[in-house]
C-alpha positions as CSV (number, residue, x, y, z in Angstrom):
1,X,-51.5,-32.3,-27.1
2,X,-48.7,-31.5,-24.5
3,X,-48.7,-28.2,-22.2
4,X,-46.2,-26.9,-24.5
5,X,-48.2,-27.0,-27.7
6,X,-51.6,-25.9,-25.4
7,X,-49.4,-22.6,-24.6
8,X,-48.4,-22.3,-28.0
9,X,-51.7,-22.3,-29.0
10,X,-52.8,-20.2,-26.2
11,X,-50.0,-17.4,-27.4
12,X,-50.8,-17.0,-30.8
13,X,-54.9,-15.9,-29.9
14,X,-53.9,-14.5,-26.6
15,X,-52.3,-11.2,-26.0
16,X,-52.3,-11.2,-22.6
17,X,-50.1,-14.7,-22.5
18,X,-46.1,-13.1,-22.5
19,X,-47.7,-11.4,-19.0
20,X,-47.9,-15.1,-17.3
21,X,-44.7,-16.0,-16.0
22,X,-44.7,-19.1,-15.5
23,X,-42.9,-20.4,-12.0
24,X,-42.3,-24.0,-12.8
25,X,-40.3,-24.7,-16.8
26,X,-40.2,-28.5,-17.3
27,X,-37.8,-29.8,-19.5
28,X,-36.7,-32.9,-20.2
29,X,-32.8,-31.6,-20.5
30,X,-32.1,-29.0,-17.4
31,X,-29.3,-27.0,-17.5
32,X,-27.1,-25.8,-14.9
33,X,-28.2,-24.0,-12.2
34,X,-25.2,-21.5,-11.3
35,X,-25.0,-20.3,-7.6
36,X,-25.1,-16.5,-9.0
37,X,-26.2,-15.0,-11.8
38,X,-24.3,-14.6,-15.0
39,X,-24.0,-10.5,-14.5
40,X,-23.8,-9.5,-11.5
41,X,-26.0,-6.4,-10.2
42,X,-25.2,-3.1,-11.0
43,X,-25.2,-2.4,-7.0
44,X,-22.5,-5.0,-6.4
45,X,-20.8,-3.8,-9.8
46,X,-20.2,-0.6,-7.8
47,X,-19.0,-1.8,-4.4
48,X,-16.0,-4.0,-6.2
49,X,-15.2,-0.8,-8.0
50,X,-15.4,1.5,-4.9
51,X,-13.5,-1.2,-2.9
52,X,-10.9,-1.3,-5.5
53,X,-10.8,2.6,-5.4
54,X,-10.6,2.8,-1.9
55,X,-7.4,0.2,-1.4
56,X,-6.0,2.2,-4.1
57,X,-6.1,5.3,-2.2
58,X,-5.3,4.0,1.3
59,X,-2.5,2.5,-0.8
60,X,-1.4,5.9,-1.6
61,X,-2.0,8.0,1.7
62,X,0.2,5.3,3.3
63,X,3.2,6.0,1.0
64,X,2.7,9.9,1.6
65,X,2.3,9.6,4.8
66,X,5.9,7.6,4.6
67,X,7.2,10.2,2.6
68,X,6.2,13.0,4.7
69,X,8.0,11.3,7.9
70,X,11.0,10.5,5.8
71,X,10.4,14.7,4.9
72,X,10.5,15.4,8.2
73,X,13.1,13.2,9.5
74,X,15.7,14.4,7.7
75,X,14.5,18.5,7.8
76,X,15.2,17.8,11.3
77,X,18.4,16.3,10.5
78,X,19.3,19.1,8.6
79,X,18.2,21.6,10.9
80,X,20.4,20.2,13.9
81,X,23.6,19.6,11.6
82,X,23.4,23.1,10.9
83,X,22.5,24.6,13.7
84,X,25.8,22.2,15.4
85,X,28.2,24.1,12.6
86,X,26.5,27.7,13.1
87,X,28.2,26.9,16.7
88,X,31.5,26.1,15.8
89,X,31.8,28.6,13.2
90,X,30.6,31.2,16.2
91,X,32.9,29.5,18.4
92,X,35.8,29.8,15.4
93,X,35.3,33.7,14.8
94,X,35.1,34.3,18.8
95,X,38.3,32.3,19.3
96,X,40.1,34.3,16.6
97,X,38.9,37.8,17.5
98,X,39.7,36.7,21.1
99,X,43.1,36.0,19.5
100,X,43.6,39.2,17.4
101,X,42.3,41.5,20.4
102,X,45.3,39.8,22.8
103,X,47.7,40.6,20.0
104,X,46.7,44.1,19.6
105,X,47.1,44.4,23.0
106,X,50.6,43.2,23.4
């Protein structure tokens, strides 16, 4: 009688036999031993999916933050080509009431 047949044996009288784990499983046809386990933990499930979250939003604060100086760029632009024709349209109305006041006088 082989071990196998012993435990067999052993399991149907025993109760307390499914609470031996055994360290050492002989067989005759191994199989592959994988470097990690077929599921991986839940712990590590959670740091690929926070990883994945995180490059997504850094992704997207980069792009605002793009955005925003584009924003800003041209509100400055804006602000200077107006400010630039506020002048000459001042300049424009002073020239012609400088105009109109020497005509009324002559």
């Amino acid at each position: 009688m082989n071990r196998a047949e012993r435990d067999a044996i052993a399991m149907k009288s025993d109760l307390t036999t499914y609470e031996n784990k055994r360290d050492l499983i002989s067989d005759l046809d191994p199989g592959p031993r994988y470097p990690e386990q077929a599921l991986m933990p839940e712990r590590k499930v959670a740091q690929l999916r926070n990883a994945k979250y995180n490059l997504e939003r850094i992704r997207s604060s980069a792009i605002t933050k793009k955005r925003n100086e584009a924003r800003f760029t041209t509100g400055r632009l804006h602000a200077h080509y107006k400010l630039e024709q506020l002048k000459t349209d001042v300049a424009e109305i002073r020239d012609k009431e400088l105009l109109e006041s020497q005509e009324k006088v002559n």
